[in-house]
Kinemage of the C-alpha trace (Angstrom):
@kinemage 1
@onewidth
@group {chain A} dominant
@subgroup {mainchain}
@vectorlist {calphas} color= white
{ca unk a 1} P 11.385 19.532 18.450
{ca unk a 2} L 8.726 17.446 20.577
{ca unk a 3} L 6.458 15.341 18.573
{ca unk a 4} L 3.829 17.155 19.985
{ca unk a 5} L 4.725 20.647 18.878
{ca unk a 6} L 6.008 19.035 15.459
{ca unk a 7} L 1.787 17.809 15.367
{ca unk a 8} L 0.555 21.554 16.336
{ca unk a 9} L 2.768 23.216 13.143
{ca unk a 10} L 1.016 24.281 10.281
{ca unk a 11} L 2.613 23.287 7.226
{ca unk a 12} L 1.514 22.633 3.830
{ca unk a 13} L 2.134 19.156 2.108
{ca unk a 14} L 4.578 18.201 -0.742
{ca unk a 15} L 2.543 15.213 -2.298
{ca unk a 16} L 4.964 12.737 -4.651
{ca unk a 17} L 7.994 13.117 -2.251
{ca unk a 18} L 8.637 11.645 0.670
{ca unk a 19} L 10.942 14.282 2.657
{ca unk a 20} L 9.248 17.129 3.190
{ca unk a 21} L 11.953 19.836 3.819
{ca unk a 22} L 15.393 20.228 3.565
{ca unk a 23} L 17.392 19.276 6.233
{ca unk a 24} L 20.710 20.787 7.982
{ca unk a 25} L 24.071 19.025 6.273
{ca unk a 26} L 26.668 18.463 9.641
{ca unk a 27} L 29.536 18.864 7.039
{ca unk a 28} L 28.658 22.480 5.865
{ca unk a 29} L 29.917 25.828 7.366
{ca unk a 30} L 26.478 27.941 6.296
{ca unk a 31} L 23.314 26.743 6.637
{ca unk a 32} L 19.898 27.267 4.354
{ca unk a 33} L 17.342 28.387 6.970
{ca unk a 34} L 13.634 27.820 6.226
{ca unk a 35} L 12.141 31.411 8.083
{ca unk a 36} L 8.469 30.646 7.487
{ca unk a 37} L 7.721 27.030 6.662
{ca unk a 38} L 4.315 28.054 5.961
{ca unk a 39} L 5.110 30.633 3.367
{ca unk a 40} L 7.462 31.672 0.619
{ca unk a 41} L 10.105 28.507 1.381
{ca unk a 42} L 7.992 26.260 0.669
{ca unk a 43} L 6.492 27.846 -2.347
{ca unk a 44} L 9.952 27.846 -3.336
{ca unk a 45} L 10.903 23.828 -2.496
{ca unk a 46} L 8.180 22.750 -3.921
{ca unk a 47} L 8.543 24.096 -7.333
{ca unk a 48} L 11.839 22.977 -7.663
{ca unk a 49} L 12.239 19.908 -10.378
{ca unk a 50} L 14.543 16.862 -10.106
{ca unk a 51} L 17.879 17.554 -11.608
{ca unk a 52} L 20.643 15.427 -12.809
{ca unk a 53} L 24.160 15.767 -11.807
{ca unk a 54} L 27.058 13.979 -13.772
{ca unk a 55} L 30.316 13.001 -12.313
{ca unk a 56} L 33.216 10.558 -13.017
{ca unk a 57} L 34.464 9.454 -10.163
{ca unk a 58} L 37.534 7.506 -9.596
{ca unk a 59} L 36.543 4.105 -8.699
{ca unk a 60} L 33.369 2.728 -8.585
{ca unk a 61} L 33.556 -0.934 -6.711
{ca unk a 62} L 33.328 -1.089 -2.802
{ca unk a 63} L 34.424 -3.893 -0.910
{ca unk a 64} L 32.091 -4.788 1.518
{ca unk a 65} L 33.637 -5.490 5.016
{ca unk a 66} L 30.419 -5.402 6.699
{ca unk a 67} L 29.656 -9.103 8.661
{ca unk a 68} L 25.692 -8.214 8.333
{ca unk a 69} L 25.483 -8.028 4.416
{ca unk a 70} L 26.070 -11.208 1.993
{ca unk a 71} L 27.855 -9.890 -0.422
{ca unk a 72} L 31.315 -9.086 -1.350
{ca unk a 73} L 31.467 -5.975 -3.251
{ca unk a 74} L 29.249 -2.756 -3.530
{ca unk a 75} L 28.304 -1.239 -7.291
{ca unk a 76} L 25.930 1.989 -7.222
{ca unk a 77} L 25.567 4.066 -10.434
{ca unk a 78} L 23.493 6.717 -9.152
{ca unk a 79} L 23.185 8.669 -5.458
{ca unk a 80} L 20.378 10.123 -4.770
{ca unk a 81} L 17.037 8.428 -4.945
{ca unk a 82} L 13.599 9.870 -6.883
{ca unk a 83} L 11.986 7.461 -5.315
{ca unk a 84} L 11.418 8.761 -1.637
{ca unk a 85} L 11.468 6.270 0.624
{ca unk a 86} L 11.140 7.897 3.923
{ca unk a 87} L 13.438 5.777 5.727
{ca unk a 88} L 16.545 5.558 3.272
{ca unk a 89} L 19.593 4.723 5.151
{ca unk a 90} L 21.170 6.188 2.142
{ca unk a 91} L 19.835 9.849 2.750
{ca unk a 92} L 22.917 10.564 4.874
{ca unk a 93} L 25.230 9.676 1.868
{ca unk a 94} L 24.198 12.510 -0.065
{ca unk a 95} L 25.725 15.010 2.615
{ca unk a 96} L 28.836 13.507 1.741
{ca unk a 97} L 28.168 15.476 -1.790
{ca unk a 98} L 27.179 18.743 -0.129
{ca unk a 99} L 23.432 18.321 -0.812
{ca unk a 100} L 20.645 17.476 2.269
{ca unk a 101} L 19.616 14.189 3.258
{ca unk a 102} L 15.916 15.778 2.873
{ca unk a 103} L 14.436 16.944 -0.551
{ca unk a 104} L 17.748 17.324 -1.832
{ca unk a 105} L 18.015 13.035 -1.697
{ca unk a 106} L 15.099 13.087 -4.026
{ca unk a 107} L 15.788 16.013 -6.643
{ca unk a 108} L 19.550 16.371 -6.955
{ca unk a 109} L 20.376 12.684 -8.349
{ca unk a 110} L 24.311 11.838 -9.047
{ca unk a 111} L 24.838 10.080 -11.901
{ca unk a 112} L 28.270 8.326 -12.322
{ca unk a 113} L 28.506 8.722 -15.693
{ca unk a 114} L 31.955 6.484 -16.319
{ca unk a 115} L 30.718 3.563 -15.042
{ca unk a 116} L 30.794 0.782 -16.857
{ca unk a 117} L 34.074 1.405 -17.921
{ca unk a 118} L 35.808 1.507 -14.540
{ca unk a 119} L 33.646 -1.727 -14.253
{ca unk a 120} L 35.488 -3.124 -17.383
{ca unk a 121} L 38.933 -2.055 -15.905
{ca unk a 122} L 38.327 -3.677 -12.594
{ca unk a 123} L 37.199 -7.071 -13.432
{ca unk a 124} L 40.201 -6.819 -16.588
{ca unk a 125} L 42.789 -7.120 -13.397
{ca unk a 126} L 44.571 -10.533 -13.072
{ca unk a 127} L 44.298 -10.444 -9.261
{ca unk a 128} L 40.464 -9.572 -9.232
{ca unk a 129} L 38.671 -12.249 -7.152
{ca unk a 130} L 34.609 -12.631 -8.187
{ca unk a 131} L 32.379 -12.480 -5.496
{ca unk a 132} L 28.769 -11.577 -5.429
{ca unk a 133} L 28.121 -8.027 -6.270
{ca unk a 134} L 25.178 -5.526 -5.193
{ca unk a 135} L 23.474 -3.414 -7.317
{ca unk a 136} L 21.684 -1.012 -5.161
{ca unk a 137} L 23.370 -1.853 -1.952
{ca unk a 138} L 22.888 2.460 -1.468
{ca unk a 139} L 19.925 3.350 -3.902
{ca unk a 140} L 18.228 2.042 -6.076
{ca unk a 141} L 19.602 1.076 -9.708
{ca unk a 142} L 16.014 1.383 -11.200
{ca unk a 143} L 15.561 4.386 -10.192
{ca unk a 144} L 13.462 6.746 -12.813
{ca unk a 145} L 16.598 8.076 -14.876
{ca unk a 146} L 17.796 4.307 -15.332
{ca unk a 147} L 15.259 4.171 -18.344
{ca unk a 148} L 17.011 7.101 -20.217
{ca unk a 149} L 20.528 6.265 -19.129
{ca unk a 150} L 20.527 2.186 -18.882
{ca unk a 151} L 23.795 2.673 -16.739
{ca unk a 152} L 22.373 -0.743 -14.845
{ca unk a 153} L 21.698 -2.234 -18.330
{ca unk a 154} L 25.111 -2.083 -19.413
{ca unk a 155} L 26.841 -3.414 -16.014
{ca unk a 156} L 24.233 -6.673 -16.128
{ca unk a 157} L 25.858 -6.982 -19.839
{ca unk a 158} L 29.745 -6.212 -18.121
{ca unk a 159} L 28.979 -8.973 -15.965
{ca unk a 160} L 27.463 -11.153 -18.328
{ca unk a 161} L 30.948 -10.586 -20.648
{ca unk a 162} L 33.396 -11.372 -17.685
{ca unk a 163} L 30.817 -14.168 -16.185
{ca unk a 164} L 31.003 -12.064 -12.807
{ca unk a 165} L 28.262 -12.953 -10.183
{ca unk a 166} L 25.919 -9.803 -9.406
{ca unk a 167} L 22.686 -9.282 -7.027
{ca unk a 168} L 20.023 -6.629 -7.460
{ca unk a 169} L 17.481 -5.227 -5.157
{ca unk a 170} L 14.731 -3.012 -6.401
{ca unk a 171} L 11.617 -1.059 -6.110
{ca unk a 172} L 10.974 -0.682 -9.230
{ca unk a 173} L 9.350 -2.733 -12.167
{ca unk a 174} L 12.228 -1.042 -14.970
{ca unk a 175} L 14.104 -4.377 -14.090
{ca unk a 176} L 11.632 -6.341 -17.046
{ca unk a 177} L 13.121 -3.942 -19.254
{ca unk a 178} L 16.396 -6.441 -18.817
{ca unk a 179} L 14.984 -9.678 -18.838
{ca unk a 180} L 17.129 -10.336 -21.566
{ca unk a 181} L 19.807 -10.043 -20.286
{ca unk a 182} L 18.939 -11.467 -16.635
{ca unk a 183} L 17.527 -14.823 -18.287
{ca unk a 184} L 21.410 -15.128 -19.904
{ca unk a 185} L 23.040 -14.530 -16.359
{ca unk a 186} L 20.740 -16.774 -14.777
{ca unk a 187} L 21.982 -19.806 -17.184
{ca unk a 188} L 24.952 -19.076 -15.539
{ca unk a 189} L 23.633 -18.748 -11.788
{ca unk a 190} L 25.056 -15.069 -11.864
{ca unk a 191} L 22.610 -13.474 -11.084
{ca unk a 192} L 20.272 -13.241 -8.267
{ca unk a 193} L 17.280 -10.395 -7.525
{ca unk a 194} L 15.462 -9.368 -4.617
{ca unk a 195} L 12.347 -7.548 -5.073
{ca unk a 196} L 11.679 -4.805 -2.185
{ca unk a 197} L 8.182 -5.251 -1.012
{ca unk a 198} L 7.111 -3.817 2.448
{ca unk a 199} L 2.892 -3.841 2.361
{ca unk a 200} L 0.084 -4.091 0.423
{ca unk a 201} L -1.730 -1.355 1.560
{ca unk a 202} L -1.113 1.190 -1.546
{ca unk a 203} L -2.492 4.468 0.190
{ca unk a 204} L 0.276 3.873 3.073
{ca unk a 205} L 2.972 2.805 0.300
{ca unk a 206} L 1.759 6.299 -1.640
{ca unk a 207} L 3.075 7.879 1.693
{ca unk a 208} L 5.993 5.616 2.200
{ca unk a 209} L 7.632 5.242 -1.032
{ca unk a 210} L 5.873 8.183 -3.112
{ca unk a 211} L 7.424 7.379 -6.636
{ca unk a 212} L 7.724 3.520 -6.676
{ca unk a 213} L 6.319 0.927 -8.697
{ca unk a 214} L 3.172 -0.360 -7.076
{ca unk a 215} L 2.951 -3.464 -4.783
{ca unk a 216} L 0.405 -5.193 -7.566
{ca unk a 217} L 3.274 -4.335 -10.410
{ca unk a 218} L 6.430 -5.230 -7.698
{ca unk a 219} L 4.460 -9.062 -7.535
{ca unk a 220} L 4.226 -9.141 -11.092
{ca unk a 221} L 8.263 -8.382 -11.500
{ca unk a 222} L 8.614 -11.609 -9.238
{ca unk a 223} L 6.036 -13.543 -11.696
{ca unk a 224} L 7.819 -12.355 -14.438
{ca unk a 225} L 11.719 -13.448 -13.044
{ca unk a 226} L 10.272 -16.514 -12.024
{ca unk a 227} L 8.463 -17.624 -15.037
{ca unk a 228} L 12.413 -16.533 -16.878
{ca unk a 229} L 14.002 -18.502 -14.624
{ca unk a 230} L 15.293 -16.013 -12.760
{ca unk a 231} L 16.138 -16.503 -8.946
{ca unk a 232} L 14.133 -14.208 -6.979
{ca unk a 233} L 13.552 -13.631 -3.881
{ca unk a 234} L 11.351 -10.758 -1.900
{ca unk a 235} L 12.654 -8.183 1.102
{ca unk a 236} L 9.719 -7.314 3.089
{ca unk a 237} L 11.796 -4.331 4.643
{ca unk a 238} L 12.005 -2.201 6.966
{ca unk a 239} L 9.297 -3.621 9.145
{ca unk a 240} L 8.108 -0.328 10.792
{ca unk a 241} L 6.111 -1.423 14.149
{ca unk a 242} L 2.868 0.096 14.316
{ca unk a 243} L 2.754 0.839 10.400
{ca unk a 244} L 3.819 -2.167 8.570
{ca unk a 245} L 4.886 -4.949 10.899
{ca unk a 246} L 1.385 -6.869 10.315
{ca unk a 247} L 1.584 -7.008 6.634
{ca unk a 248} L 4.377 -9.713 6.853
{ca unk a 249} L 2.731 -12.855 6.587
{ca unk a 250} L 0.414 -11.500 3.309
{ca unk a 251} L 3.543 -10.319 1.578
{ca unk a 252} L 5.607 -13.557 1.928
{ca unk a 253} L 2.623 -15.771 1.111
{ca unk a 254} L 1.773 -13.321 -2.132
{ca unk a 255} L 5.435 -13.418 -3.117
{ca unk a 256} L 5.754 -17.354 -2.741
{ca unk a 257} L 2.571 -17.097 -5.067
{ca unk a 258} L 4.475 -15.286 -7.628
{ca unk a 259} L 7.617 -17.505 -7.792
{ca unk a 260} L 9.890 -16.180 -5.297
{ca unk a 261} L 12.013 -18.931 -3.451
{ca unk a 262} L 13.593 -16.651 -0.468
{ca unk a 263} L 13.153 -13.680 1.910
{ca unk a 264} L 14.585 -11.089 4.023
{ca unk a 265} L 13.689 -8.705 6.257
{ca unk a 266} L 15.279 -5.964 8.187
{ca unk a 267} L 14.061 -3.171 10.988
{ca unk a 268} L 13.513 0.614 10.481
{ca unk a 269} L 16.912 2.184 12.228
{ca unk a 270} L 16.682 5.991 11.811
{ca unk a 271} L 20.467 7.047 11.544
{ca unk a 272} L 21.465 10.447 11.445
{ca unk a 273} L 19.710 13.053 9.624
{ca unk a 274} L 16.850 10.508 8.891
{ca unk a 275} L 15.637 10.441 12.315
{ca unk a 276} L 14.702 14.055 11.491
{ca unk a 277} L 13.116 14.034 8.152
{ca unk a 278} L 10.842 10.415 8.985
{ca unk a 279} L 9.691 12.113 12.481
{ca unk a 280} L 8.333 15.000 10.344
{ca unk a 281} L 6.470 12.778 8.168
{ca unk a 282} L 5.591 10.426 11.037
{ca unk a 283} L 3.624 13.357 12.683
{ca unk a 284} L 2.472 14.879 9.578
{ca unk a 285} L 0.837 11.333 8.124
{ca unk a 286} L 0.344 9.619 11.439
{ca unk a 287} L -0.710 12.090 13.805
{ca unk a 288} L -3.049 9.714 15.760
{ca unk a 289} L -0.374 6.569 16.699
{ca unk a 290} L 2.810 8.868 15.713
{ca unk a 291} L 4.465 8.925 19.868
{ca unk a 292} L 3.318 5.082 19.562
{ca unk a 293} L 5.147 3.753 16.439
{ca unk a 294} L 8.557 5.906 17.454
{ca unk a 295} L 8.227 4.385 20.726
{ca unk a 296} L 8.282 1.053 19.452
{ca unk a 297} L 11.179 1.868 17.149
{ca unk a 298} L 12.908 3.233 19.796
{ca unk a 299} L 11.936 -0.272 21.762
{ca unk a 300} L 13.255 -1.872 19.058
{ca unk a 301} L 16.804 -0.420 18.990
{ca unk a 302} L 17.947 -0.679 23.227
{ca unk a 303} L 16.192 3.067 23.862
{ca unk a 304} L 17.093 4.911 20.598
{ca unk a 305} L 15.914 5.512 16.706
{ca unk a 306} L 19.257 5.069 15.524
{ca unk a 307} L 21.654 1.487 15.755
{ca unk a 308} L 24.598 0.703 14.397
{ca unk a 309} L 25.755 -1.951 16.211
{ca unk a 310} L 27.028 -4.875 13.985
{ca unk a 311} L 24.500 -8.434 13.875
{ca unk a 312} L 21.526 -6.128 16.098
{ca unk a 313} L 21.104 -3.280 13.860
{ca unk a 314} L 19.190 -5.108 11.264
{ca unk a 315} L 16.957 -7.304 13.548
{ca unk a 316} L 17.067 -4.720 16.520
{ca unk a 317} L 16.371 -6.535 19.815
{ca unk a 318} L 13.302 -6.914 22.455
{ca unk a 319} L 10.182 -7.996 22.733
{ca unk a 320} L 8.846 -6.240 19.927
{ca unk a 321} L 11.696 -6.988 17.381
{ca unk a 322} L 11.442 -10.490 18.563
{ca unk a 323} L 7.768 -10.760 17.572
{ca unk a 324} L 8.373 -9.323 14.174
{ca unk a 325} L 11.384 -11.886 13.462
{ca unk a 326} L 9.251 -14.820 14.881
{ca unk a 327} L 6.420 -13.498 12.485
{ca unk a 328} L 8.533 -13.467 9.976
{ca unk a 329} L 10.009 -17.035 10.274
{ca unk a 330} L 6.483 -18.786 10.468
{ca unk a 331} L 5.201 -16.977 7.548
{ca unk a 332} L 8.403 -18.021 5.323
{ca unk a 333} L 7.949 -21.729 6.607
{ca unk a 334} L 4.612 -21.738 6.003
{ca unk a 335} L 4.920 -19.838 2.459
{ca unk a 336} L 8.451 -20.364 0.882
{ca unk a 337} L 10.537 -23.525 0.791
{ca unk a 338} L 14.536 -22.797 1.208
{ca unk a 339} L 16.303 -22.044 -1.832
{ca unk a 340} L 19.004 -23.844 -2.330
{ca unk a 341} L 20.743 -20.842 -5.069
{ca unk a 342} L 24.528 -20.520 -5.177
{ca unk a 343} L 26.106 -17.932 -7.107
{ca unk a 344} L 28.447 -19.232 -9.937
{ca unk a 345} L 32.330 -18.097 -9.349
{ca unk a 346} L 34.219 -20.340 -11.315
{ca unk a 347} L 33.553 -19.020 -15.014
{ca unk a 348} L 35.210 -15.675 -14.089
{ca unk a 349} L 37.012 -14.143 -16.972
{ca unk a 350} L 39.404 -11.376 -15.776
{ca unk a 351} L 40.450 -11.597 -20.207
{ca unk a 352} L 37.178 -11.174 -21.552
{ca unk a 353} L 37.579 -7.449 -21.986
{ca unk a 354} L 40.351 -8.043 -24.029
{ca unk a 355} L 39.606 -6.594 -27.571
{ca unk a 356} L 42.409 -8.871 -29.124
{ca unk a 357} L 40.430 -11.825 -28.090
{ca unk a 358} L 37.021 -11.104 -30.157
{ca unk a 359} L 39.157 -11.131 -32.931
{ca unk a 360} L 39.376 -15.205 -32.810
């Protein structure tokens, strides 16, 4: 469907979620069809409450083979995300499950319930080599249910026991919950976090990310790391050109304020069945620039909304993705000296889940 006949549809409004319908799965035979999108479905959808999902999977490490990401292994306790980025990469992970990569994303979360204990069975092998490892390399290990759970709790202590080195990234201000624990890793230089901060504008990060922690309370997790001696950092991503792309320069500078000593950035890339699900809520909450921000993305990416070529993907390239990098690059000159952080991986203890050993 045309932008243009996406903007002339009437359609009512789910406010506190960031997908705002359901969208086809490519893996299953039979399809849910939404007949009248201004009627009964949605009445329907929109009543329906987040629910939890356990499961106890198999293995729950991932090597990371991937030449763009600087880290060596993958954790994610949850899949599924409450909350809503628009733009989540990691939508199209939850058609793996049988679910959407719409509403379903936000309201059917996965909890992997045995986690910490494959955790304590992979780093108890003798051939297990430590390198960094991600929490919420897919979504986000902060997420709402993490308060009831404290699944991410309980690997920062795993890794704390075996001395392993582990990164976070996060929305979400749950992470003081942990400081605790974080201010132990960090004696080790284990432990590094990046907060996730892409404006300051909160009506446009209402729309954006619907059921994060605000941008005031994301600068006050970095103030609080910092002042725990905590490395920190902030990930003013995914620059989305002709929404975001000019808020660069007053996050980084904000962020330096508040202690953090690095920065990253990436650009919007609208893979699979998120190309769908952020044009509908382009149209819906940008009507008046909505054919001129998926232009530029589309600028930004050699003609389409979707990249996954290796080293351009994250940048993109062009004029326009140039700009944004070279934006980016004075304002962490200007703002943020280098950090000079490197992650501890000689105290690795493959024994320290041995029970015999807390004996002595």
């Amino acid at each position: 469907m045309s932008l243009k006949a996406m903007e002339n549809k009437i359609v009512s409004y789910f406010k506190g979620r960031g997908a705002q319908f359901n969208s086809l799965n490519k893996f299953d035979k039979h399809q849910y069809v939404q007949e009248h999108v201004e009627g009964l479905d949605e009445e329907f959808l929109q009543k329906e409450k987040t629910e939890i999902i356990y499961t106890y999977p198999k293995t729950i490490v991932t090597k990371v083979e991937s030449s763009d990401l600087g880290f060596g292994y993958s954790l994610n306790p949850y899949q599924g995300c409450e909350h809503g980025c628009i733009y989540c990469y990691a939508r199209n992970s939850h058609e793996f499950w049988g679910y959407s990569a719409g509403l379903d994303f936000e309201r059917k979360i996965i909890v992997k319930k045995n986690t910490v204990e494959l955790l304590e069975k992979q780093f108890g092998q003798k051939n297990w080599k430590p390198k960094p490892m991600m929490l919420s390399g897919n979504t986000d290990c902060y997420q709402p249910i993490e308060r009831e759970l404290e699944l991410t709790r309980n690997i920062l202590k795993t890794c704390l026991k075996f001395k392993h080195p582990v990164s976070i990234i996060t929305k979400n201000s749950l992470i003081t919950r942990d400081i605790d624990v974080l201010k132990e890793l960090a004696e080790h230089n284990l432990v590094h976090v990046m907060v996730s901060i892409t404006g300051t504008d909160e009506k446009v990060r209402q729309l954006l990310e619907p059921r994060t922690a605000t941008y005031k309370n994301r600068m006050l997790v970095l103030e609080s790391l910092s002042k725990n001696g905590i490395p920190c950092g902030v990930m003013v991503a995914p620059i989305i050109p002709g929404i975001n792309n000019h808020e660069i320069p007053n996050v980084i500078e904000l962020a330096a304020k508040a202690g953090a000593t690095s920065a990253g950035i990436t650009i919007v890339r609208l893979n699979g069945s998120v190309e769908h699900i952020f044009k509908d809520w382009l149209v819906k909450n940008f009507p008046d620039r909505a054919d001129k921000v998926w232009n530029q993305i589309m600028e930004c990416h050699g003609g389409k909304v979707g990249d996954t070529r290796k080293s351009i993907r994250m940048r993109g390239e062009g004029k326009i993705a140039e700009s944004i990098m070279q934006l980016f690059k004075l304002s962490r000159e200007r703002h943020m000296p280098e950090s000079d952080f490197q992650f501890n991986l000689e105290d690795f203890n493959y024994k320290a889940g041995d029970n015999q050993l807390s004996l002595f």
